[in-house]
N, C-alpha and C positions, 0 to 999 in steps of 0.2 A: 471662498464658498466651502462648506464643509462636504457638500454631495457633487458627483459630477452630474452635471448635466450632459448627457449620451447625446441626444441630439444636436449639440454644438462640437461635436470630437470630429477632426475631422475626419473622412474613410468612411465612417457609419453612417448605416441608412434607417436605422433604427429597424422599425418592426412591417414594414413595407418590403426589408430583404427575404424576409422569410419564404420562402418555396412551398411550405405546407399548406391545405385549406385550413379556414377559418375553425371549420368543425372539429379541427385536428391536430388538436394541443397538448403538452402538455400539463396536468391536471396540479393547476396551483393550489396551494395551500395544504397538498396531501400527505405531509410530514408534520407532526408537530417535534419540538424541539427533543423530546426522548427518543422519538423513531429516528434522528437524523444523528443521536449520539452512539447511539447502537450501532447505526449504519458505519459509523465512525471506526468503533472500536472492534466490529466484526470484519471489516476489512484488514486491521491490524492481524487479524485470527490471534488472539493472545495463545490461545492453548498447542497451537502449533509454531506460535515464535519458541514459546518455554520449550514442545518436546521436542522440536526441530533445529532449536538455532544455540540450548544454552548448551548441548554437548560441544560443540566448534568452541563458542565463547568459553567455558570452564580447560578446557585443551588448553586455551591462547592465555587464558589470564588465571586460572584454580581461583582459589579462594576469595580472589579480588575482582571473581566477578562485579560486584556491586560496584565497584570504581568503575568499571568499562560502561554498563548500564546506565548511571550515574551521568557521566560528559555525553553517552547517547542520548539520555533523555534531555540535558540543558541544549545538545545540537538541535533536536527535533523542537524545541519552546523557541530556540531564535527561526527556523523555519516557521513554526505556525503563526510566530509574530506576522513575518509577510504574507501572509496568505489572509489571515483577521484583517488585515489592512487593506488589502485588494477586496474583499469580501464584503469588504461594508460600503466600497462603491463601486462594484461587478458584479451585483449577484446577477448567475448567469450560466449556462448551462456547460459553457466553454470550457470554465475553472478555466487552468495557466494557459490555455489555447486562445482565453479571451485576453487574460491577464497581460502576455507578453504583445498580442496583435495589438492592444491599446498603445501600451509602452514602448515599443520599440518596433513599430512597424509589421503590417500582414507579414513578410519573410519569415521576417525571425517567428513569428504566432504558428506559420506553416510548419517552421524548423522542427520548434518545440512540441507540435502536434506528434511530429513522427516519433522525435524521442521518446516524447509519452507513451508511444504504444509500445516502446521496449519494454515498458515495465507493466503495462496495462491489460496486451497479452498474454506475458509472461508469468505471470500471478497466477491466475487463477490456475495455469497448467501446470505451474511449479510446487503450488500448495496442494492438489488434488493427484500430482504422481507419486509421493512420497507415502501417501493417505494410499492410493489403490494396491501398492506394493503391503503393505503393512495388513491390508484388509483381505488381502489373497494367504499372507503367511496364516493368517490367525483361522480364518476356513478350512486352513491344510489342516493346520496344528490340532484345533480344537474340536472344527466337526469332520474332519478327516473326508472334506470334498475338497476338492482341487477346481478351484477358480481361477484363470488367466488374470493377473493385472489389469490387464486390457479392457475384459468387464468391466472390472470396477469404476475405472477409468473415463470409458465410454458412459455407461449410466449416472454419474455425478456430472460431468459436465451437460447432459443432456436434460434430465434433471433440473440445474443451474439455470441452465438458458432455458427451458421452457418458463420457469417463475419469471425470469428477468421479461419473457415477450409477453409475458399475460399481465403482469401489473404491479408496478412502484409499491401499493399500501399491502399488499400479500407478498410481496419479496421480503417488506419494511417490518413487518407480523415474521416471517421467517427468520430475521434476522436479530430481531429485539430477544425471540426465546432463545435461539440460538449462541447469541451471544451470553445472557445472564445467564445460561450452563454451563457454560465453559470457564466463566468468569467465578462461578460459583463452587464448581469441583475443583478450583486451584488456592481459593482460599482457603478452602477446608483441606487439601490438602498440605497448604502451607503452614497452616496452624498444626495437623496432626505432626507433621514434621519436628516442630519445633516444641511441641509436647513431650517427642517420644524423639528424642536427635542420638544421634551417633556418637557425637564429637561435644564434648560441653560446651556448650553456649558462651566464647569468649571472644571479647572486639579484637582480640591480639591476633585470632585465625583471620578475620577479615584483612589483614595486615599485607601492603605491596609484598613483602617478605615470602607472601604464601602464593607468587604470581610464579610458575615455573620460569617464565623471562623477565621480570618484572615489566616495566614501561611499555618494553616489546609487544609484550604478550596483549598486554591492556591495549596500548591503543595501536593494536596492528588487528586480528580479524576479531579479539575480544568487542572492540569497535567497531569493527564495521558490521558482526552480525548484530550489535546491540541497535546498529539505526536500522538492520533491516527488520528488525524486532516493531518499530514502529513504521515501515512502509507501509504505505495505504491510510494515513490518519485526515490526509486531504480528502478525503473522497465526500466529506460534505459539499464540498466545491460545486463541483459539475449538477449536486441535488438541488441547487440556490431555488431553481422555475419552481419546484414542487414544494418547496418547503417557506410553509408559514412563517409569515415577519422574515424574510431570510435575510435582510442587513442586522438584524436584531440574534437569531438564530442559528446561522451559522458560523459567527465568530464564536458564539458562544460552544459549539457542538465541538467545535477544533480544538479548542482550549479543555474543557473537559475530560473531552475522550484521552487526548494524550497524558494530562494528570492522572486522570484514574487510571490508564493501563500501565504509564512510569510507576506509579506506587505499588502496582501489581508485580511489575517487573522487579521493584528493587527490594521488596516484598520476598519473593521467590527464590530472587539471588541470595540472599544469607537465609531461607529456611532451606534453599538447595545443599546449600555448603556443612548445616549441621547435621540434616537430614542425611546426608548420604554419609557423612565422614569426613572430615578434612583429610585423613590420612587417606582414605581411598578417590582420593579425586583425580588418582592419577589412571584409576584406570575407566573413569566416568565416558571419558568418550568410545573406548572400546567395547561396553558395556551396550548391547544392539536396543536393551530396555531401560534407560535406568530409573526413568520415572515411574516406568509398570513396576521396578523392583522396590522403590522405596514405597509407593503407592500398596502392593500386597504387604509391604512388612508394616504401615501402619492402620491401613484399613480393611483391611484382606481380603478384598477382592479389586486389588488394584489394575491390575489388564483390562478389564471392561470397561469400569470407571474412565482411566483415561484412553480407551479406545472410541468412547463413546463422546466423549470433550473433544479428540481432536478431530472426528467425524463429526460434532457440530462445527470445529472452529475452520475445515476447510473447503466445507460446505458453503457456509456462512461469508466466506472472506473472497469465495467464487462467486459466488452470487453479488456483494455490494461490490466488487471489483468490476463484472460483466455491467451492474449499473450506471456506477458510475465511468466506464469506458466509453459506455454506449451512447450517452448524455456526449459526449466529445467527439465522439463520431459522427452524430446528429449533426451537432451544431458546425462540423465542416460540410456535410452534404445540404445544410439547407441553405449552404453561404455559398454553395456553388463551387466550392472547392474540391468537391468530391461529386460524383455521380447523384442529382438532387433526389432521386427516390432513396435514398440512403438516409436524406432528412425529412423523411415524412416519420408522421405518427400515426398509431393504428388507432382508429375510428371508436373503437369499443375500447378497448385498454388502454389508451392514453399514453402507450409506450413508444418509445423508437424501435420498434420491432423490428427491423430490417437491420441497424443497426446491432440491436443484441444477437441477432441470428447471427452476425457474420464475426464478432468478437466472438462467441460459443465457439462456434464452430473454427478460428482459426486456433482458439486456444488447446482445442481438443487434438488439432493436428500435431500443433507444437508438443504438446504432452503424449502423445502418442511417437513420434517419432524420437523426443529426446530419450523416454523408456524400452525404446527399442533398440536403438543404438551405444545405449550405454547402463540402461536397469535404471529400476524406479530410485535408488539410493542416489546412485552417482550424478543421474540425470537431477538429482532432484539438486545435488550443489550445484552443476553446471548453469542450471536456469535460476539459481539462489542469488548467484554473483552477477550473471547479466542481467537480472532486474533491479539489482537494488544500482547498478551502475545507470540504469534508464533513470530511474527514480532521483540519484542524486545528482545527472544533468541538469535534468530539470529544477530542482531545487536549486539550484545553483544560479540557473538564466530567471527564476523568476524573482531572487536574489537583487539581482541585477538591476530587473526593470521597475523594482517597487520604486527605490529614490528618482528613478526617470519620469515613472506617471506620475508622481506624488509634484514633483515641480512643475511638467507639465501640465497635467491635469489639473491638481487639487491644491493648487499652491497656496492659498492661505491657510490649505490644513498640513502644509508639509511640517512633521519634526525631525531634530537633526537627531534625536537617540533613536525615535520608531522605524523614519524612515530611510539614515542613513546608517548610522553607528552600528546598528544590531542586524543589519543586512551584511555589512564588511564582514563581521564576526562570522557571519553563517557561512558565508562564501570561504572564508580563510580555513574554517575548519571541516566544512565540507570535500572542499579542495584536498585537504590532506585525506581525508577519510576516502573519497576518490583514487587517489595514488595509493592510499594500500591496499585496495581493493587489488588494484594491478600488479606490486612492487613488493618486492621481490616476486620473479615473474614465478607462480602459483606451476605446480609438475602439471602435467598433461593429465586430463583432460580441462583441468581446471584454470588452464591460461587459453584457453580459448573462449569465457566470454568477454576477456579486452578485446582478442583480435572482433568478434561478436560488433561488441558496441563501435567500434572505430566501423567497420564496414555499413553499418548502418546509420552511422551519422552520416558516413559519407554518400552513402543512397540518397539518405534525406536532404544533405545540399544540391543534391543533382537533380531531384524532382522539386523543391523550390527554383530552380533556375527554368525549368522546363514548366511549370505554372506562370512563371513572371512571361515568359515568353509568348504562350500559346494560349493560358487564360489568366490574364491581366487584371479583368474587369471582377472574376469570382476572387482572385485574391485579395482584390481591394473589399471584399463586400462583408468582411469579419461584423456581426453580428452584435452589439453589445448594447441593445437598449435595456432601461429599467426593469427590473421586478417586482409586482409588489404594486 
């Protein structure tokens, strides 16, 4: 069969599990395929991977950024393979929480839940402490008021989550403008770059040669910020309910968004390298601005320009991250897994409200206490690393379970390249992008989000044993009928 039939799996109750009233769903069809590409691409936040993640990447690799970028981007295309492929027979609000509970048993679905919210809450706090630090200097600086962090802090995620509890197609409008700004002051600045470059425009600077470690450098954190550059590109997943045709529309949105923002990325990378100098890229990371710097020498008034791109892109990547979390969160509290008023929907907005509330708000905690304890900068690599480590678990187990459903499930639609070959590959290279995340073990304070992630998985196996035990019957009740 080419579709699964939900109803015959066993475990599933289909649409009788549901916890919510009838009145309070929901609201299908209220994506069309550009709103859910957007949603896509703004949870990547381009404008805040380039101002936030290519000073580490240019450190690790100079000139050859675009090589690190490059194997990041073909990492991220063998991931969203598996996920197009789950997608066109789970569309569901679940994404990997539904993904792996088919595949490889409720446990591991619960496991992977948890994992997920490493990275699910950790986003939207990670992307918005870096932004309120940055929005506090420049008040000092420019209008000589003195603003706390902490403001800023507080009122974007608040902000955030209020959009996220009122409604999917006014988040979706938030996110569509939001993102084509950010998308749009980076091409124009990547063209001005390369109109007006530093360094003359030759493929021999792109060259390993220009890598201060070569191989090292590239594929140690050159890499691993270049996948965390595309973290969040799943986030059509979990929109599957609301989103029009979504076996048709959300493979497509996956596919898209990662090509366009890879082209954007690799785009950036060699206008970054001419723009700024090859010869100065050694001091690019020390450099607290470098893109407000190259940004004022080509268009002169570069500081607001991209003050005002990474203000939409962390805005923007809070907001489709709180959605798509909250859709995941739902969909365990209405399966009983969680507290069932967790899985309701609000009456009028059609949202999981209860769930956005409580993602907002944990995320606001986390981003509060990591810029407190160690400032908006540092705090902001701390929770850079332990999310992108949630993030590539997860990629990893859902890795895993696509060749398991696909035989199990879908087996006359199993392929041995879709569904096994290019799953090996992601795992094989995930796996290593994983261990550099950790290895060599990173100075203080930055080896503490392995210890991070290790404690929290192991959390997560102890309340999967304490569900199997105490609710047995919610675990089994994973959620996966049709959409559509």
């Amino acid at each position: 069969m080419s579709e699964t039939d939900h109803t015959q799996i066993p475990g599933f109750r289909g649409a009788a599990a549901t916890v919510e009233p009838a009145d309070a769903e929901l609201r299908k069809g209220a994506l069309g395929l550009r709103s859910v590409v957007f949603q896509n691409m703004t949870n990547m936040a381009p404008a805040a991977a380039i101002v936030y993640d290519f000073p580490t990447q240019i450190a690790a690799a100079g000139a050859a950024l675009w090589i690190s970028n490059s194997i990041a981007l073909f990492a991220v295309l063998l991931i969203a393979s598996s996920i197009i492929q789950f997608s066109k027979q789970l569309p569901h609000a679940g994404g990997y929480y539904t993904y792996l509970s088919t595949a490889l048993g409720p446990r591991v679905g619960a496991f992977s839940a948890w994992i997920y919210f490493l990275y699910a809450l950790v986003l939207p706090a990670e992307v918005t402490l870096i932004w309120a630090g940055i929005a506090s200097d420049l008040t000092d600086n420019y209008l000589h008021v003195s603003i706390p962090w902490w403001v800023f802090q507080t009122l974007i995620l608040s902000l955030v989550g209020y959009l996220a509890f009122t409604g999917v197609q006014r988040s979706a409008r938030v996110t569509l403008i939001a993102g084509a700004f950010e998308i749009a002051v980076f091409v124009v600045l990547g063209v001005a770059l390369l109109v007006n470059p530093v360094s003359p425009i030759s493929l021999s600077h792109l060259s390993l040669s220009n890598s201060p470690t070569g191989w090292e450098g590239v594929l140690g954190l050159g890499l691993v910020f270049g996948i965390l550059n595309f973290v969040g590109f799943e986030s059509a997943a979990p929109m599957a309910e609301e989103t029009d045709d979504p076996k048709r529309n959300v493979p497509r949105a996956v596919l898209y968004s990662v090509l366009i923002l890879g082209t954007l990325y690799l785009f950036l990378s060699i206008a970054t390298v001419f723009g700024y100098g090859v010869q100065n890229l050694v001091n690019f990371y020390s450099n607290a601005a470098p893109f407000d710097t190259m940004a004022n020498r080509v268009l002169g008034i570069g500081t607001l320009v991209v003050f005002f791109a990474i203000t939409n892109s962390s805005f923007g990547c809070s907001l489709a991250t709180i959605n798509q979390g909250s859709r995941v969160l739902m969909s365990m509290g209405r399966n009983g897994l969680l507290p069932t008023k967790i899985g309701a929907v609000h009456p009028d907005y059609n949202t999981p409200h209860i769930a956005a509330a409580i993602i907002s708000g944990l995320a606001l905690v986390i981003a509060l206490t990591a810029g407190l304890i160690w400032g908006t900068l540092v705090g902001f690599g701390v929770l850079a690393i332990t999310l992108t480590a949630g993030a590539l678990m997860i990629y990893i187990l859902g890795n895993i379970a696509l060749p398991v459903f696909y035989r199990k499930h879908v087996p006359g639609g199993f392929n041995w390249l879709l569904h096994l070959v290019l799953p090996v590959m992601a795992i094989l290279l995930l796996g290593y992008v994983l261990y550099r995340n950790f290895w060599p073990i990173p100075a203080s304070p930055y080896n503490l989000p392995g210890y991070f992630a290790v404690a929290w998985a192991a959390i997560g196996i102890i309340l999967v044993g304490l569900a199997t035990k105490f609710r047995p019957q919610s675990l089994k009740a994973v959620l996966a009928e049709e959409v559509g």
